[in-house]
C-alpha positions in Angstrom: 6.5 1.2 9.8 4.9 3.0 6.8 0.8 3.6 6.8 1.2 5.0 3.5 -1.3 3.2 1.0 -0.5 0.3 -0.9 1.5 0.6 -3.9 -0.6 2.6 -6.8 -2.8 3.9 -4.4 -2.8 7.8 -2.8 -5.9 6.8 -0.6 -4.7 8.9 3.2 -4.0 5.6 5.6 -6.4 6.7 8.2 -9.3 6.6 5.3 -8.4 2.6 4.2 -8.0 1.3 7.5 -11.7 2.6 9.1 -13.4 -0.1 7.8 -11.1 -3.0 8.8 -11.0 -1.7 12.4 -15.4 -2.6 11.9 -15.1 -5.9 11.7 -14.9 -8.8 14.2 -12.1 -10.7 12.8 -10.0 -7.7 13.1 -11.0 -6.4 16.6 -8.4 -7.6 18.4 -5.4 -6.2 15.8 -3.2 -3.5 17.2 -3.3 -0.5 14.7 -0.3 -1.3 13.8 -1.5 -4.6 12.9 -4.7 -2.5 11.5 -2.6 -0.4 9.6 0.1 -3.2 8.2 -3.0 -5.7 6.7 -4.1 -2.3 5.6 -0.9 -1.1 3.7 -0.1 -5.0 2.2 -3.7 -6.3 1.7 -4.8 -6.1 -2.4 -7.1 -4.0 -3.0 -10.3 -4.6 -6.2 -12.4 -1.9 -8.1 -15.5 -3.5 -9.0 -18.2 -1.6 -12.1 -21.3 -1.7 -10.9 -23.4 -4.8 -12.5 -19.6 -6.6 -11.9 -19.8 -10.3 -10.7 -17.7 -10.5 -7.6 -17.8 -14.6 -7.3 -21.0 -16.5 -8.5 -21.3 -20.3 -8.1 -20.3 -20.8 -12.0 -17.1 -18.9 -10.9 -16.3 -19.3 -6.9 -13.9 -17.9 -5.5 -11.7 -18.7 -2.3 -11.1 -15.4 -0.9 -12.3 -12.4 2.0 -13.7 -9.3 1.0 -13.4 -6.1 3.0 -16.0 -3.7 1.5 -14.4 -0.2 1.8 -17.1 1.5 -0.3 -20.2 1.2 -2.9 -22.6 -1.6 -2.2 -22.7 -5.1 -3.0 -25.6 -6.9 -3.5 -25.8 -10.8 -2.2 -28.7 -13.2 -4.0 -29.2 -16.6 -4.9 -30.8 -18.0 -8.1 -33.5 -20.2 -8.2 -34.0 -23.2 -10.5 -36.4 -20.9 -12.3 -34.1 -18.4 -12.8 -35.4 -16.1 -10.1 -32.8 -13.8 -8.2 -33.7 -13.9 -4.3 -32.0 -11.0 -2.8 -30.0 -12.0 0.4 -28.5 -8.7 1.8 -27.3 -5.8 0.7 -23.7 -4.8 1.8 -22.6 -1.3 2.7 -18.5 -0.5 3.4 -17.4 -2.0 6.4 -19.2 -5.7 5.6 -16.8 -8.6 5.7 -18.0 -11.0 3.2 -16.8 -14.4 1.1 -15.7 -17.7 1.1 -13.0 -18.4 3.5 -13.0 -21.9 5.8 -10.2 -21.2 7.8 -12.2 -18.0 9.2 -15.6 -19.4 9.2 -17.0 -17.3 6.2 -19.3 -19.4 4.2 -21.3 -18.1 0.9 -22.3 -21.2 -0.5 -24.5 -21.1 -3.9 -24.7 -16.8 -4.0 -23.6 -14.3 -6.5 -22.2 -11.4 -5.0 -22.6 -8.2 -8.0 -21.5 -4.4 -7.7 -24.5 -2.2 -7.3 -22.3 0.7 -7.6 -18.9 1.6 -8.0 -17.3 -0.9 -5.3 -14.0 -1.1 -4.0 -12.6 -3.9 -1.2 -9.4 -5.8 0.1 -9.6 -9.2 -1.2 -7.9 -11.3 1.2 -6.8 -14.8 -0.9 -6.4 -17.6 1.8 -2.9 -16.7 1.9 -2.9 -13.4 2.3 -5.5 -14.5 5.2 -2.5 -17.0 6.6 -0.3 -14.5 6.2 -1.8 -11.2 7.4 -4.2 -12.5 9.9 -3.6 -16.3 11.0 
């Protein structure tokens, strides 16, 4: 099996795979497993002040954080932002049912230069399930 990087991207395969080996719902891949999700999984640059998925624009999918932050809030009726969290790389984050990830009513916006997987349900089904 290739652990190159995914098409368009000459990131080494030992640097994109760290962070999925952090998180629960990949602890109990093989690294081959690891590195395949790694090597096939679409990967997102996000601007910082970028809208990752708001409630005026959900979207279905699981983010891997691999670097940058991400900054999680809700807005009030007033128009108030109240901060949730604060992701660093690593953070597994987003709406997805089938793996229990729930983000009801927050915005999710690039503090920084961010880039993640973004895992679509069926890349989820596929990769993962």
């Amino acid at each position: 099996m290739d652990l190159g990087a995914a098409a368009g991207d000459d990131t080494p395969p030992t640097d994109r795979i760290w962070c999925l080996t952090e998180g629960d719902i990949f602890r109990d891949l093989s690294a081959a497993e690891t590195a395949a999700i790694a090597a096939a999984a679409p990967m997102k640059t996000y601007a910082a002040g970028e809208i990752l998925y708001s409630p005026k624009s959900p979207v279905e999918a699981l983010f891997v954080l691999k670097s940058g932050r991400v900054r999680i809030f809700r807005v009030a009726a007033d128009g108030r932002e109240l901060p949730t969290a604060i992701l660093t790389p690593g953070t597994i984050f987003g709406e997805m049912l089938p793996t229990g990830q729930h983000m009801y009513d927050n915005v999710a916006e690039a503090l920084d230069e961010a880039t993640a997987w973004v895992l679509s349900r069926a890349d989820v089904r596929r990769l993962l399930l």
